[in-house]
Backbone atoms as SQL, in Angstrom:
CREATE TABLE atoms (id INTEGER PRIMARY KEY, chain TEXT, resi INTEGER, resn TEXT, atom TEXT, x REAL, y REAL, z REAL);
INSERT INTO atoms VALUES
  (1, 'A', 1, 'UNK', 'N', 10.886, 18.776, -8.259),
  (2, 'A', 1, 'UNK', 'CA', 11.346, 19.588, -7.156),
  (3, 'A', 1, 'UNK', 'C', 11.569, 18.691, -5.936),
  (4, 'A', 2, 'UNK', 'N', 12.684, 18.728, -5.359),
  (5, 'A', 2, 'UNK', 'CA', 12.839, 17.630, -4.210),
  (6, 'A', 2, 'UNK', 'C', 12.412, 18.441, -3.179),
  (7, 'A', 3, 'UNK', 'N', 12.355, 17.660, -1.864),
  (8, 'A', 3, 'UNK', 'CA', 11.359, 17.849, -0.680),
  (9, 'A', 3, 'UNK', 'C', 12.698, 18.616, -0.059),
  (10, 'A', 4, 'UNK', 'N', 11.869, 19.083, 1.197),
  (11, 'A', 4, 'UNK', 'CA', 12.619, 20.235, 2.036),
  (12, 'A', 4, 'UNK', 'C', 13.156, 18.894, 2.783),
  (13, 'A', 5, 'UNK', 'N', 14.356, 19.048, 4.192),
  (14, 'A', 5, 'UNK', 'CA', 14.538, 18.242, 5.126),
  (15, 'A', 5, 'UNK', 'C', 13.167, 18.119, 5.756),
  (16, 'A', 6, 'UNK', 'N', 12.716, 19.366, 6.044),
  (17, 'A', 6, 'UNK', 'CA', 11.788, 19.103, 6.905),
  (18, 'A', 6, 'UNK', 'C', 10.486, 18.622, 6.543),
  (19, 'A', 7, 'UNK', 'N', 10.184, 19.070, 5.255),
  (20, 'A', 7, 'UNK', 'CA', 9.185, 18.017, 4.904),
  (21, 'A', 7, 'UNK', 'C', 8.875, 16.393, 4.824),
  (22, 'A', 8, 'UNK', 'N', 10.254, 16.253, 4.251),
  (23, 'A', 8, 'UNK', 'CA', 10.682, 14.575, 4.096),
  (24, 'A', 8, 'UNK', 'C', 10.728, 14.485, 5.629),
  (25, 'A', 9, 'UNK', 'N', 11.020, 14.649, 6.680),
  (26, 'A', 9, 'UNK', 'CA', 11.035, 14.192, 8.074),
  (27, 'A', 9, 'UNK', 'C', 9.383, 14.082, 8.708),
  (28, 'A', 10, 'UNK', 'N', 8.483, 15.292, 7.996),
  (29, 'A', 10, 'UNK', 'CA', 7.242, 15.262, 8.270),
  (30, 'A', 10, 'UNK', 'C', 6.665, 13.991, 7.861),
  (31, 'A', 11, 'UNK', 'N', 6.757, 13.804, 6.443),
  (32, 'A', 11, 'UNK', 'CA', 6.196, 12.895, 6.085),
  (33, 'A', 11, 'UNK', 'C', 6.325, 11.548, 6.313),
  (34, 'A', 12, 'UNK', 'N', 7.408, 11.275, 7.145),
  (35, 'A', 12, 'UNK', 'CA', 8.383, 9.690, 7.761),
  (36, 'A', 12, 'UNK', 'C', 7.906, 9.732, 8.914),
  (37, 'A', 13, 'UNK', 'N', 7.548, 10.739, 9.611),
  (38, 'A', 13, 'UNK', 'CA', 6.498, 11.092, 10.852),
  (39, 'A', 13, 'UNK', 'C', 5.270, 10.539, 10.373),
  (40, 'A', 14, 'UNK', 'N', 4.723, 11.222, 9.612),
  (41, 'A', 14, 'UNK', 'CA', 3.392, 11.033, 9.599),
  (42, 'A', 14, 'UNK', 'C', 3.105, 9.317, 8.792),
  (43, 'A', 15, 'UNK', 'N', 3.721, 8.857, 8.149),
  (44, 'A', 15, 'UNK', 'CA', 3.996, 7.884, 7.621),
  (45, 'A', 15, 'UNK', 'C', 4.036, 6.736, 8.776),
  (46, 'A', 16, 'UNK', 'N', 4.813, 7.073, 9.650),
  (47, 'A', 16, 'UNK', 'CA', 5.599, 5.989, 11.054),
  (48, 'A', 16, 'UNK', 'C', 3.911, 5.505, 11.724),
  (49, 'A', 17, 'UNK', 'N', 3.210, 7.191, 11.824),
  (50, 'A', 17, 'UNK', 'CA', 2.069, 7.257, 12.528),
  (51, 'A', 17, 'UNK', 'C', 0.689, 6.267, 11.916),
  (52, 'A', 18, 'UNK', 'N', 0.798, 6.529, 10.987),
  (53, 'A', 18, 'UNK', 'CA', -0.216, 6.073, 9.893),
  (54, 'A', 18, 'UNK', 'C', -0.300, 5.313, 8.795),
  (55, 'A', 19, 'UNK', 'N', 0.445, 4.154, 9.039),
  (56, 'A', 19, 'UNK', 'CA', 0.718, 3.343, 7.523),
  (57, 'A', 19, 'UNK', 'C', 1.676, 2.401, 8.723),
  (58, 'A', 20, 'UNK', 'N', 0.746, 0.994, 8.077),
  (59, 'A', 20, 'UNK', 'CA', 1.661, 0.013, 8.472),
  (60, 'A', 20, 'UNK', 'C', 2.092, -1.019, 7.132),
  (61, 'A', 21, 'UNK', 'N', 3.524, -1.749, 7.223),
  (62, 'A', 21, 'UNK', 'CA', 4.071, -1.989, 6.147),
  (63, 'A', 21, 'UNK', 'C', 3.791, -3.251, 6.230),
  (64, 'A', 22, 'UNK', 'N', 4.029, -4.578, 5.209),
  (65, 'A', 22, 'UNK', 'CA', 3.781, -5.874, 5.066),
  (66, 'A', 22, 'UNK', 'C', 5.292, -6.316, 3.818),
  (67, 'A', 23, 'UNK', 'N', 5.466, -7.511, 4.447),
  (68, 'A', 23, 'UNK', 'CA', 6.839, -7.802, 3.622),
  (69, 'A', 23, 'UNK', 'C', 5.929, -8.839, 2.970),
  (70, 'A', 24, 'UNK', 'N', 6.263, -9.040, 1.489),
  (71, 'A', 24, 'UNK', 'CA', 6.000, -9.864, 0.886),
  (72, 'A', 24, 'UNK', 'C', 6.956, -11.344, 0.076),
  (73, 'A', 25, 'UNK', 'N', 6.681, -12.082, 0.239),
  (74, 'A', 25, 'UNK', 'CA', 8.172, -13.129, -0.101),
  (75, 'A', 25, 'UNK', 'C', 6.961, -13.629, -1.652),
  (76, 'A', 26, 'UNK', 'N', 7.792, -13.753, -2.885),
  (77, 'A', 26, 'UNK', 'CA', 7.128, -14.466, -4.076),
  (78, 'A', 26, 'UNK', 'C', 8.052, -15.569, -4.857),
  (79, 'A', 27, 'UNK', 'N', 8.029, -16.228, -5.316),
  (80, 'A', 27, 'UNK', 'CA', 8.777, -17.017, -5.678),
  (81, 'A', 27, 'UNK', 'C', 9.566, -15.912, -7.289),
  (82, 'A', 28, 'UNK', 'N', 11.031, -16.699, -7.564),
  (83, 'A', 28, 'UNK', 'CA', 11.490, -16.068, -8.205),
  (84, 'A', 28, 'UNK', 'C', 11.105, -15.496, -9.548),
  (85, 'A', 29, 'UNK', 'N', 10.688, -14.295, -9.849),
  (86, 'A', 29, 'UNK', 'CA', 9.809, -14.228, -11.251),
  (87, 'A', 29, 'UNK', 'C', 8.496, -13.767, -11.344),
  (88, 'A', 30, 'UNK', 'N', 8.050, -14.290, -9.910),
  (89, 'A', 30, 'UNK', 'CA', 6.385, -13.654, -9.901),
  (90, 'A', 30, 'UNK', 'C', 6.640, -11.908, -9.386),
  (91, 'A', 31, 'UNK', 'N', 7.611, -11.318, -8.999),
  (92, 'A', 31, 'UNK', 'CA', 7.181, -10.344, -8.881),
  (93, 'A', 31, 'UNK', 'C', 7.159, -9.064, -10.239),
  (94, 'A', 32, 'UNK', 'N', 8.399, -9.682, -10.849),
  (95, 'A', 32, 'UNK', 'CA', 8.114, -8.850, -11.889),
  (96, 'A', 32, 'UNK', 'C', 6.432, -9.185, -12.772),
  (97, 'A', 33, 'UNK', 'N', 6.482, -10.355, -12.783),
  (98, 'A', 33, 'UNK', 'CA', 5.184, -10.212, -13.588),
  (99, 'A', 33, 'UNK', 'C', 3.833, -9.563, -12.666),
  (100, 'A', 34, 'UNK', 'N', 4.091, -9.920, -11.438),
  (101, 'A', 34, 'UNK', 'CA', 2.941, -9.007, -10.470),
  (102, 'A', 34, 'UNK', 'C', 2.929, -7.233, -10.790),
  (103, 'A', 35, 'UNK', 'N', 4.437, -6.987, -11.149),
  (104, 'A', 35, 'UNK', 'CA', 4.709, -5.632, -11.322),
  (105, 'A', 35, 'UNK', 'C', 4.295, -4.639, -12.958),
  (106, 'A', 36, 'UNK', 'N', 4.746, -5.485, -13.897),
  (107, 'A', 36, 'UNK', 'CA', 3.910, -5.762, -14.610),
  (108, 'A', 36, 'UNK', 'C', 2.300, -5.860, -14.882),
  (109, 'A', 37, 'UNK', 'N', 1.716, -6.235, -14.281),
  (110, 'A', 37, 'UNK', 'CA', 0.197, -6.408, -14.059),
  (111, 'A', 37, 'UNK', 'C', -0.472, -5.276, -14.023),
  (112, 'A', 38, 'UNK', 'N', 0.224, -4.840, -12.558),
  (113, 'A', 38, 'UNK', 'CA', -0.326, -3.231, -11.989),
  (114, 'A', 38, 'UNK', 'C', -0.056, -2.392, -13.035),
  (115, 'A', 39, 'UNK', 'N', 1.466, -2.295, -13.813),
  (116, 'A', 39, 'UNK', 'CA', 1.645, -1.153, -14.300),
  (117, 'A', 39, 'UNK', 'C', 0.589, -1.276, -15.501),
  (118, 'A', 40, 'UNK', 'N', 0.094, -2.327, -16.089),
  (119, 'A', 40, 'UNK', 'CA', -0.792, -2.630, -17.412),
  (120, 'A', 40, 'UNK', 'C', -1.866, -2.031, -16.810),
  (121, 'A', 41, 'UNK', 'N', -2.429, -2.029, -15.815),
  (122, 'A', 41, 'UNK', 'CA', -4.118, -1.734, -14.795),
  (123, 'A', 41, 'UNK', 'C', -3.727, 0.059, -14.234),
  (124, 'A', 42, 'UNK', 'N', -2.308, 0.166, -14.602),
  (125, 'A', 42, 'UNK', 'CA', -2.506, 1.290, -14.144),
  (126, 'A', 42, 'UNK', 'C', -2.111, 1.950, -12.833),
  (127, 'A', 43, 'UNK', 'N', -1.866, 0.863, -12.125),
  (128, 'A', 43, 'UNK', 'CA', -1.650, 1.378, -10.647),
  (129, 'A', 43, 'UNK', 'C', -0.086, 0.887, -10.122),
  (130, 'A', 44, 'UNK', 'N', 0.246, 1.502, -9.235),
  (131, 'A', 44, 'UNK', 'CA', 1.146, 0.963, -8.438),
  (132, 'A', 44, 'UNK', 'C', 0.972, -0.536, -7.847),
  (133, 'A', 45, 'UNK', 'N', 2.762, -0.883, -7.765),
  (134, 'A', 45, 'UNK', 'CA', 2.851, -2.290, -7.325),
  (135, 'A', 45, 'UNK', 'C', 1.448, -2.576, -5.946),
  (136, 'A', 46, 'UNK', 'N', 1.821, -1.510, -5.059),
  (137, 'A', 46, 'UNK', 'CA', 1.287, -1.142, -3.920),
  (138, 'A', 46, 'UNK', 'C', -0.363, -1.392, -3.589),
  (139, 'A', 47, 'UNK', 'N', -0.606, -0.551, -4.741),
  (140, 'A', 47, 'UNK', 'CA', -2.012, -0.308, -4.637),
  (141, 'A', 47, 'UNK', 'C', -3.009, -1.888, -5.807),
  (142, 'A', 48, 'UNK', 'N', -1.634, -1.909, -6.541),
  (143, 'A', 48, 'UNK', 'CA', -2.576, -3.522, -7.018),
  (144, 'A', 48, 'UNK', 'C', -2.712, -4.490, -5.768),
  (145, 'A', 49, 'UNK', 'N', -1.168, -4.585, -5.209),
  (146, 'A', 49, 'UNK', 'CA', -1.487, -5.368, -4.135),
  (147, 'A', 49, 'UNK', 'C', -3.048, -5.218, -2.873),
  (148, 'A', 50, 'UNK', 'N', -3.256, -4.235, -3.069),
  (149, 'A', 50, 'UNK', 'CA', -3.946, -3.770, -1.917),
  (150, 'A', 50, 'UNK', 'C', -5.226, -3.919, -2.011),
  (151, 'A', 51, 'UNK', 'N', -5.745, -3.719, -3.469),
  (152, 'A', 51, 'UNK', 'CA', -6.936, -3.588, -4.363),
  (153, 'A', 51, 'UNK', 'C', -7.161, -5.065, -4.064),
  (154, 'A', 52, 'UNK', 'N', -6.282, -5.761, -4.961),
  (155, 'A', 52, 'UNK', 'CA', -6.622, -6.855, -4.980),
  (156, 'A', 52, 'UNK', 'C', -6.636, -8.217, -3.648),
  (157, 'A', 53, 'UNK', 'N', -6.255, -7.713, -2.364),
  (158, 'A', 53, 'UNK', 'CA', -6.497, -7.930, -0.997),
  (159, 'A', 53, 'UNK', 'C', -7.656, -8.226, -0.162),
  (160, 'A', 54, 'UNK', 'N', -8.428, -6.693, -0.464),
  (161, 'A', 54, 'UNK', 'CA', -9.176, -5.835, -0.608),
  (162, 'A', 54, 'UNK', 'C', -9.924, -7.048, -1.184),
  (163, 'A', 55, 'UNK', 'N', -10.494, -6.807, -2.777),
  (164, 'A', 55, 'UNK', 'CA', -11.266, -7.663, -3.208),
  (165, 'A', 55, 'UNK', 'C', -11.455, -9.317, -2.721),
  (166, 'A', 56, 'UNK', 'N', -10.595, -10.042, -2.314),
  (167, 'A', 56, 'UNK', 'CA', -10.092, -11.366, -1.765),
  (168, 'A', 56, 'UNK', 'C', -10.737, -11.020, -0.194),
  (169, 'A', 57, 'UNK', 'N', -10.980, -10.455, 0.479),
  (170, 'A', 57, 'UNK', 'CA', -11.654, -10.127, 1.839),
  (171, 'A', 57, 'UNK', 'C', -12.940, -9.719, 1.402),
  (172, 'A', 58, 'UNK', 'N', -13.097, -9.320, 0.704),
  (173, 'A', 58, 'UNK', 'CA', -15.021, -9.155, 0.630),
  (174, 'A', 58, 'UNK', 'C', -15.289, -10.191, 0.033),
  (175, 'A', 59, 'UNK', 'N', -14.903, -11.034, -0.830),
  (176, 'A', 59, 'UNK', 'CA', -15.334, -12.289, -1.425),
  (177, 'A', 59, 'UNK', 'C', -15.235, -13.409, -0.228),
  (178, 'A', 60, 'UNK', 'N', -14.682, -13.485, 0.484),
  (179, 'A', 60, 'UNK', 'CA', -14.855, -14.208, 1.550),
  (180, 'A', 60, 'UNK', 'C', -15.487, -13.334, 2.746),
  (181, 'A', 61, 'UNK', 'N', -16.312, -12.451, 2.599),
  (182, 'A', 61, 'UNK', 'CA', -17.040, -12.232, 3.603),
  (183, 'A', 61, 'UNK', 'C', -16.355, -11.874, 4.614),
  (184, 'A', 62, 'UNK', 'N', -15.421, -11.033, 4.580),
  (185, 'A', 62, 'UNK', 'CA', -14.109, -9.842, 5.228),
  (186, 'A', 62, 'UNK', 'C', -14.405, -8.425, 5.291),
  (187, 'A', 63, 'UNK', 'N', -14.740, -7.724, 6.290),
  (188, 'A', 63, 'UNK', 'CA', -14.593, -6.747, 6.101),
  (189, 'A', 63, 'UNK', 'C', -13.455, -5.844, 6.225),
  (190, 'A', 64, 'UNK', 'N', -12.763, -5.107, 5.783),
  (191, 'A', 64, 'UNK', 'CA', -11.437, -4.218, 6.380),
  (192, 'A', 64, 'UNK', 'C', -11.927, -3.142, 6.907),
  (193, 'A', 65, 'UNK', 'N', -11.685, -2.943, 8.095),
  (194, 'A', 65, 'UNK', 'CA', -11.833, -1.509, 8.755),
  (195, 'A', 65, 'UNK', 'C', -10.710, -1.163, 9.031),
  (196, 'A', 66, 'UNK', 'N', -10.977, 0.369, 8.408),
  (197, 'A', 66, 'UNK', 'CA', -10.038, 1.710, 8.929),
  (198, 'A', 66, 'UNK', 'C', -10.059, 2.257, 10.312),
  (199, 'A', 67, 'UNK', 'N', -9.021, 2.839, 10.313),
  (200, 'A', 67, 'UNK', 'CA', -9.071, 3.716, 11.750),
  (201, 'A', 67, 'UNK', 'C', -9.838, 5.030, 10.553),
  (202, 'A', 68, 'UNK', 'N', -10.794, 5.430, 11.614),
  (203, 'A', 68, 'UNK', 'CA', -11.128, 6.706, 10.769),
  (204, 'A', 68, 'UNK', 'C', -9.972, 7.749, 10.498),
  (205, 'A', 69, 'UNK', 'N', -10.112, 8.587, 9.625),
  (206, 'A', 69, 'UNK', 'CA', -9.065, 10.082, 9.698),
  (207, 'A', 69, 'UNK', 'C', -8.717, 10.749, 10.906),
  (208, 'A', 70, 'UNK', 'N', -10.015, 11.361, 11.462),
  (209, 'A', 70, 'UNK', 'CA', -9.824, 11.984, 12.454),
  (210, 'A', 70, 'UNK', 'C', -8.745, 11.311, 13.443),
  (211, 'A', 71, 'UNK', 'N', -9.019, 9.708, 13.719),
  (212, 'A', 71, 'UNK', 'CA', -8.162, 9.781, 14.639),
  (213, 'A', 71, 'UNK', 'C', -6.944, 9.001, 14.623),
  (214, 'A', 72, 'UNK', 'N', -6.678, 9.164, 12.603),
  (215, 'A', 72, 'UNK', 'CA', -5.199, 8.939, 12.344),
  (216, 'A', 72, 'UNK', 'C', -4.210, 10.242, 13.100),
  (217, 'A', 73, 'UNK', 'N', -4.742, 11.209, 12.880),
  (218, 'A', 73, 'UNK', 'CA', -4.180, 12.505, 12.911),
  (219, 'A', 73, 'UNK', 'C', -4.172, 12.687, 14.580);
């Protein structure tokens, strides 16, 4: 079922508000196999990337902090 206008505009709103983006440059070839990876683990390109970020900052003694919910919204 595709989105209303106004939903898809909500969500590019709320998206703009709350999500910041990161460009990634890989040499030619690594991304399919990066893409690949995730889809074998299950997850999105996105969320492997993120996971595995994520893990690479607590192993070096990183913490990531969130903005809480409340005051994404």
């Amino acid at each position: 079922m595709a989105l209303s206008e106004a939903k898809s505009r909500a969500n590019k709103k709320w998206d703009a508000k709350n999500l910041d983006r990161i460009q990634l440059i890989v040499k030619a070839g690594e991304r399919e196999q990066i893409r690949a990876a995730a889809e074998a683990a299950g997850e999105s390109l996105n969320k492997y990337i993120v996971t595995a970020t994520k893990a690479r900052m607590e192993s070096e003694g990183r913490e990531l902090i969130s903005k809480p919910e409340e005051e994404q919204e």
